[in-house]
C-alpha positions, -999 to +999 in steps of 0.1 A: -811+093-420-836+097-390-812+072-367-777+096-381-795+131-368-807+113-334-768+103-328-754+138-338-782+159-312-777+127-286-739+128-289-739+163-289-724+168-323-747+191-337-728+224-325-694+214-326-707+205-364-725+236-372-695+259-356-668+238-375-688+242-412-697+280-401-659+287-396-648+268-430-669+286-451-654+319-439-622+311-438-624+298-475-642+332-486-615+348-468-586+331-483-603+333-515-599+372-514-571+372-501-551+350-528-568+369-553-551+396-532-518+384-541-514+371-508-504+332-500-521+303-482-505+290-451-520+254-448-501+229-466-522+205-465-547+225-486-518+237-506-509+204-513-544+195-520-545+220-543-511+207-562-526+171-565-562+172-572-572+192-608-606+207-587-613+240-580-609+254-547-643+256-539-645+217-543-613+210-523-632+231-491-662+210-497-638+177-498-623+185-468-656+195-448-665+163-458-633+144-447-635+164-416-670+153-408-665+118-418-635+116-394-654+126-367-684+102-373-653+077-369-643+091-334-677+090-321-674+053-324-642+052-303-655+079-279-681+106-282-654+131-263-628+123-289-651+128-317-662+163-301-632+172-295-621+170-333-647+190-345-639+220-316-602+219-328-612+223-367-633+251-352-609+270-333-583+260-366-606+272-387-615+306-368-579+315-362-576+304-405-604+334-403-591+356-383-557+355-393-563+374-429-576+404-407-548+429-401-547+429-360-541+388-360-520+389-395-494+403-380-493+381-348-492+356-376-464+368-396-445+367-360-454+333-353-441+322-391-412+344-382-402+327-346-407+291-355-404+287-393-433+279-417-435+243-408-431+245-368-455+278-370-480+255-386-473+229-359-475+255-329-511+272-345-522+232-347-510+230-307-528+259-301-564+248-323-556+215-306-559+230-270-588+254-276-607+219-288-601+203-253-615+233-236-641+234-257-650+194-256-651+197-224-671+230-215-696+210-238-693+180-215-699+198-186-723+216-205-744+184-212-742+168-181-760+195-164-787+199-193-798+162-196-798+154-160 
């Protein structure tokens, strides 16, 4: 356990980690109120999580936190940048996932699912998460380089 916590502050997973689980747990409070709203969820792959496996919702968040992570650990092994990138995009994913049951970015939201469809406005919000990552990763790179010169 000692050897995993050195590799995640050495690799520079920690924040990338802490922002990712930080954003997932609001977004699933969120979307939480927000179906008890009446209202609908927008990812499909949690929809069809929620189709397939008999858990509650609160279990399939924690699965996919989990799947999430476990993914990344994977990555790392490829290449640390990869790995830190993943995490930044389920951040920025799961911050716009947030922000997207306010009112101001629900709307921008409803436009996007308006222009490109369901399916291709889930493709284009995954573009855009998958951009904000790559800025992120490498801000972070940059970031590191200077700190542990």
């Amino acid at each position: 356990m000692k050897r995993l916590w050195r590799i995640w502050l050495k690799k520079g997973l920690f924040l990338p980690f802490l922002l990712f689980a930080g954003t997932l747990l609001l977004d699933h409070l969120i979307t939480q109120r927000g179906l008890a709203a009446g209202l609908t969820e927008g990812n499909v792959v949690v929809i069809w999580l929620w189709k397939v496996l008999p858990i509650g919702p609160h279990l399939i968040a924690l699965l996919w936190g989990v799947l999430v992570t476990m993914s990344a650990l994977l990555l790392v092994r490829c290449s640390v940048h990869v790995g830190r990138w993943f995490l930044y995009t389920a951040f920025v994913g799961h911050l716009s996932g947030f922000l997207s049951w306010t009112p101001v970015l629900h709307e921008s939201v409803q436009r996007v699912w308006e222009i490109f469809g369901h399916r291709w406005g889930l493709v284009f919000l995954l573009a855009c998460a998958g951009v904000g990552g790559i800025i992120l990763a490498f801000l972070h790179h940059r970031w590191m380089r200077r700190t542990w010169r």
